[in-house]
C-alpha positions as CSV (number, residue, x, y, z in Angstrom):
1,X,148.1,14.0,179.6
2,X,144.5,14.8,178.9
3,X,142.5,18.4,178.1
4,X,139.8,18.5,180.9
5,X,137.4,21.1,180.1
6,X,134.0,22.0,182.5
7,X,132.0,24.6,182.2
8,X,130.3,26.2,185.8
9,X,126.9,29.0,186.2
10,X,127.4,31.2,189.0
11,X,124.2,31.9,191.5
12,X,123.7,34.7,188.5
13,X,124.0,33.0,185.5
14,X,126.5,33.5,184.3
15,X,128.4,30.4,182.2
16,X,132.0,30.1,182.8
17,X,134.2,27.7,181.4
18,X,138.1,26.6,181.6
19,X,140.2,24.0,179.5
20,X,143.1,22.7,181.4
21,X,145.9,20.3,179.6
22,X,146.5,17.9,182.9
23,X,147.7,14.5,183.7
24,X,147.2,12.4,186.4
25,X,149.4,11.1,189.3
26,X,148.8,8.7,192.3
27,X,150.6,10.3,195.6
28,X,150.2,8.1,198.8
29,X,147.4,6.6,196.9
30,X,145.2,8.9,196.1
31,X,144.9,10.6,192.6
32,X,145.6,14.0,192.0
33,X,146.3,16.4,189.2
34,X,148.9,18.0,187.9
35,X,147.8,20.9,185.4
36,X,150.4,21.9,182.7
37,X,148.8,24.3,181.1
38,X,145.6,26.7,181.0
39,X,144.1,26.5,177.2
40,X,140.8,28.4,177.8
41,X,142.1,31.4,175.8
42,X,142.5,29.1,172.7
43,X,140.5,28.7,169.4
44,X,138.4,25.5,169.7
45,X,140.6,24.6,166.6
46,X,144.0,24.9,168.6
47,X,141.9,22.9,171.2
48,X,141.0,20.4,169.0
49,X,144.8,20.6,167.7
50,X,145.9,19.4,171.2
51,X,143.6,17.2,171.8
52,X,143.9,15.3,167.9
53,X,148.4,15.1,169.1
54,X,147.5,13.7,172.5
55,X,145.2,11.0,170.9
56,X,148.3,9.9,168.3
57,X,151.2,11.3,170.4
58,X,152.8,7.4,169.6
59,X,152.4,8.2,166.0
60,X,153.5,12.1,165.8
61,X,157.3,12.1,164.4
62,X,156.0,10.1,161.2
63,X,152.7,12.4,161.3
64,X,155.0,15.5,161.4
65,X,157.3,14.1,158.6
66,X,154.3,13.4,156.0
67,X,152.5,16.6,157.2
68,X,156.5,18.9,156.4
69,X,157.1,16.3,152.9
70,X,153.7,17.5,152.0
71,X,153.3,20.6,149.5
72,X,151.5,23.4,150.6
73,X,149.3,24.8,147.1
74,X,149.9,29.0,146.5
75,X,146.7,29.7,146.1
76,X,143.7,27.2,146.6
77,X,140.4,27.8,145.0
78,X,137.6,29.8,147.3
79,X,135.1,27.9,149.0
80,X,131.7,27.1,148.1
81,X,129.5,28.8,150.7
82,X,126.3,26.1,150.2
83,X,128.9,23.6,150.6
84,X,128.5,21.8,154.1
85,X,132.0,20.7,154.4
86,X,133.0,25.4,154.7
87,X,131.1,25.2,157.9
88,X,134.4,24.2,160.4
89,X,137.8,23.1,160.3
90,X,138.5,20.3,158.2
91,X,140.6,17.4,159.4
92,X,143.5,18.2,157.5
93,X,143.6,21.9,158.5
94,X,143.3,20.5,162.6
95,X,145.9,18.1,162.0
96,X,148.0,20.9,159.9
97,X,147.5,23.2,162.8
98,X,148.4,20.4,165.3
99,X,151.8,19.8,163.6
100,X,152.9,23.6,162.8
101,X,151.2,25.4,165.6
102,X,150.2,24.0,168.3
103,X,152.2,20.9,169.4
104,X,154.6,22.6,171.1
105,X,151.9,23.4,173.7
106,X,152.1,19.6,174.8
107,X,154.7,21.0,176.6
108,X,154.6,23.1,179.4
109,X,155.7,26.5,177.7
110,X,154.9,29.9,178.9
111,X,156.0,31.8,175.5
112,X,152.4,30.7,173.9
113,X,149.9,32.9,173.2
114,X,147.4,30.8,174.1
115,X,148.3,29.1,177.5
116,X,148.8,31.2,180.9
């Protein structure tokens, strides 16, 4: 499985873009296809989610184990706004949203709020 993401201008101008979780097959040798889900109504971090548990999908059940064993602080202290590290999503929070959000979108699910 892969995320395959393209963005397209119309004759007008106008910028559309999709994000497709796909895989690919060979059928009387050529390849084609197969698209399990439509992810262009997700964050870029639940994007970046999927894509982070399809790089280590070999590794995942340990990933999952460490990420639950893990505590979660109550309260953690605010950011620093002239910090350069408040600008995105952190590593940690992608691969936190990866393990309690969005993996379950590796598989083709329609209950999601994100896929279609």
């Amino acid at each position: 499985m892969f995320i395959d993401a393209s963005k397209v201008r119309s004759s007008t101008g106008k910028t559309y873009s999709r994000v497709l979780l796909r895989s690919s097959y060979r059928e009387d040798g050529k390849i084609k296809h197969r698209t399990h889900g439509n992810l262009s109504s997700c964050t870029p971090w639940e994007i970046e989610a999927v894509r982070l548990a399809l790089r280590h999908k070999s590794e995942l059940s340990d990933f999952i184990t460490r990420l639950n064993q893990t505590p979660v602080p109550q309260e953690a202290p605010a950011p620093d706004p002239s910090s350069p590290f408040t600008q995105g999503p952190s590593v940690g929070s992608i691969a936190a949203l990866a393990a309690r959000v969005t993996l379950p979108t590796v598989l083709p699910k329609k209950n999601h709020s994100c896929i279609h």
